[in-house]
N, C-alpha and C positions, 0 to 999 in steps of 0.2 A: 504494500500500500504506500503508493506518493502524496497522496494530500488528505488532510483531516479538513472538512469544509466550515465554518464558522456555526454552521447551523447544528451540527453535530458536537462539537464544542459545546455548544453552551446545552445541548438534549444531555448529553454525560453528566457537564458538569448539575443539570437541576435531579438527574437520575440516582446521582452522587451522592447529593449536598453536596457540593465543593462551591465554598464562595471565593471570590477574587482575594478577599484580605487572606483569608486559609491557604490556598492556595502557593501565593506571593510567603508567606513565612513559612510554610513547612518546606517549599524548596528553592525557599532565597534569589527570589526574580521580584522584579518592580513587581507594582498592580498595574504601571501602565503596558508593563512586557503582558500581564496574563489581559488586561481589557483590551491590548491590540490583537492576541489572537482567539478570544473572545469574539472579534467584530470581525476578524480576516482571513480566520483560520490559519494553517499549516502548511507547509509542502517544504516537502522535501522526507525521504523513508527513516535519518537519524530522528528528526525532528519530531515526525510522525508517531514513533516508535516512545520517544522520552511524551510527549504529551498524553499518549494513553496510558502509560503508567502515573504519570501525574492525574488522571483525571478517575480512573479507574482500579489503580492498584495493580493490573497487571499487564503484561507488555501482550501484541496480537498475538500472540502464538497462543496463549494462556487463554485466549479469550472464544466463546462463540461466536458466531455473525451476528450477537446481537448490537453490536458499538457500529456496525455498519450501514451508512444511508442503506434508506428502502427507496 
């Protein structure tokens, strides 16, 4: 997977509870680093890869299709 879309971001993150401030201090990135890909989403497959574990706790391989657009 190359891109996490914004819209899915923020479906995790309300699926999660992961808020922007939570977020930003448990893995020491601005809030404006997490509210830009919040609004922009991701791309690129490192990126892609660190964001679902920041959002979900665990990397794609761990996960089912459910983190995936429908």
């Amino acid at each position: 997977m190359n891109t996490l879309s914004a819209e899915t971001v923020r479906r995790l993150m309300r699926q999660n509870r992961k808020t922007i401030r939570g977020i930003a201090q448990e893995w020491n990135l601005t809030m404006k680093r997490v509210r830009y890909v919040r609004n922009h989403g991701v791309t690129g497959e490192h990126f892609v890869r660190d964001w679902l574990d920041i959002l979900t706790g665990e990397g794609p391989e761990d996960q089912s299709s459910a983190w995936l657009p429908e």
